[in-house]
N, C-alpha and C positions, 0 to 999 in steps of 0.2 A: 029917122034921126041918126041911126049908129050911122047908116053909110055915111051920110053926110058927115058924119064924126072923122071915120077913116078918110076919108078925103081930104078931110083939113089937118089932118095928123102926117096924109102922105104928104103933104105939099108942106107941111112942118119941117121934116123931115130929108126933103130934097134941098131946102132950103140949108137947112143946116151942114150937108153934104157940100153943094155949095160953098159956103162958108168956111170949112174944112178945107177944102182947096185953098182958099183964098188966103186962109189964115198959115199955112203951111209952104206960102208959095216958096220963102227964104230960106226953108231947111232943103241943105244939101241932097241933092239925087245923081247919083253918078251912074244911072240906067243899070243894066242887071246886072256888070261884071261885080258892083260895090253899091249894096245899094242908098247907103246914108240914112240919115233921120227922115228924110223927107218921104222914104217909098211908103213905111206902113199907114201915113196917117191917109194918105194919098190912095190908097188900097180901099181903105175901111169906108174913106169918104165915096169912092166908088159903087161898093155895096152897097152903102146905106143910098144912097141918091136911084142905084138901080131897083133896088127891093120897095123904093117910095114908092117910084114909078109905075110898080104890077100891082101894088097895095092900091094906088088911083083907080089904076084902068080896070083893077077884077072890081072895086067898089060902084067904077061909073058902070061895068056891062053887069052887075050883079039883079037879076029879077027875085031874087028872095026877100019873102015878104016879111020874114025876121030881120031885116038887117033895118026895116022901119022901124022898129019898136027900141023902147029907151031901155037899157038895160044896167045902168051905173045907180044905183043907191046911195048918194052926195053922202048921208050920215050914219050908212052901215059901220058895224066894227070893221070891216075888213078899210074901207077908207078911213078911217079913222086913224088905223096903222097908217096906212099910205102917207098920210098926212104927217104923222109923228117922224118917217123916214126919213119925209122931208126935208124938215126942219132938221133932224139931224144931220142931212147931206148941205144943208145951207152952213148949220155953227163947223162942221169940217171944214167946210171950204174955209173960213172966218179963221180957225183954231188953225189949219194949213199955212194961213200966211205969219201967224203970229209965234205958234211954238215948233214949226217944224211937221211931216211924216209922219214920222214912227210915234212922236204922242200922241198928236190929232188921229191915229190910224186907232191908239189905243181907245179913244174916246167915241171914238164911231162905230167900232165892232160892238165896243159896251154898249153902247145906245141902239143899235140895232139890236143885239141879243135882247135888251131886255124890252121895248117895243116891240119884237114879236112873242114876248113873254115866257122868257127866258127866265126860270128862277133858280135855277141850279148853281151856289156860290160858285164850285171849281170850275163849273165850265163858262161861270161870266170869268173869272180870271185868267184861266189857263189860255182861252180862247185871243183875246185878243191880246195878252203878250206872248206868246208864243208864235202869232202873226206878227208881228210887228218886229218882234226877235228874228225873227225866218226873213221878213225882207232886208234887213238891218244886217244882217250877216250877209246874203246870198249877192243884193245889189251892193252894199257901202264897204264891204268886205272882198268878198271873193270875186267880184264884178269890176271892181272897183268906179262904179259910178256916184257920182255924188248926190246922196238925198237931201231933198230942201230941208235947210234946219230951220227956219221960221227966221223974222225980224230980232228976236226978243236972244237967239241965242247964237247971234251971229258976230 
């Protein structure tokens, strides 16, 4: 079963890389003297589409008799986290579009720290404003790129 896991994972995977391409066709690539927005995504989709590709083919020539057996426990603690992550990388996405970055950024470290059980007050605060401080300064500052502010504060 696991091979067969990695197999549909690697073909996830290429798929997505794929799509990476596709979706990035429009950002600027001015070849390597300059290279634009368009080279890293273009890079990364490369990687990932190549690394699918060994992840298939070691999963299709693999004879280990381990890679039959099921190894994901659906309702361990350790999924359980998985799951909580999730969900918080979903209401980011959601809280991204509504209040901005640098808040949603604050709201997702929190919510990671404390899903992996995180209970130390200074370090659920200091933690993710002082992330959120550090990319707020370093990109919207001294970068000067501009971070998404959200709908709500635009």
């Amino acid at each position: 079963m696991r091979r067969h896991g990695e197999m549909v994972l690697a073909g996830v995977f290429f798929v997505l890389g794929v799509l990476m391409f596709w979706f990035t066709r429009q950002f600027a690539y001015n070849g390597l003297e300059s290279f634009g927005t368009g080279f890293w995504p273009r890079v990364i989709a490369a990687i990932m589409m190549v690394c699918s590709a060994l992840l298939f083919v070691q999963s299709l020539l693999s004879k280990d008799p381990e890679k039959d057996e099921i190894v994901i426990d659906w309702k361990s603690e350790g999924m359980k986290r998985v799951y909580k992550v999730a969900v918080i990388l979903v209401v980011f996405c959601v809280a991204l579009y509504f209040i901005g970055l640098c808040l949603a950024l604050l709201f997702m470290i929190f919510g990671i720290m404390w899903s992996m059980e995180e209970r130390r007050i200074p370090f659920l605060v200091i933690t993710p404003v002082g992330c959120s401080l550090f990319i707020y300064v370093v990109f919207q500052i001294l970068l000067k790129v501009k971070l998404p502010a959200g709908i709500l504060f635009q």
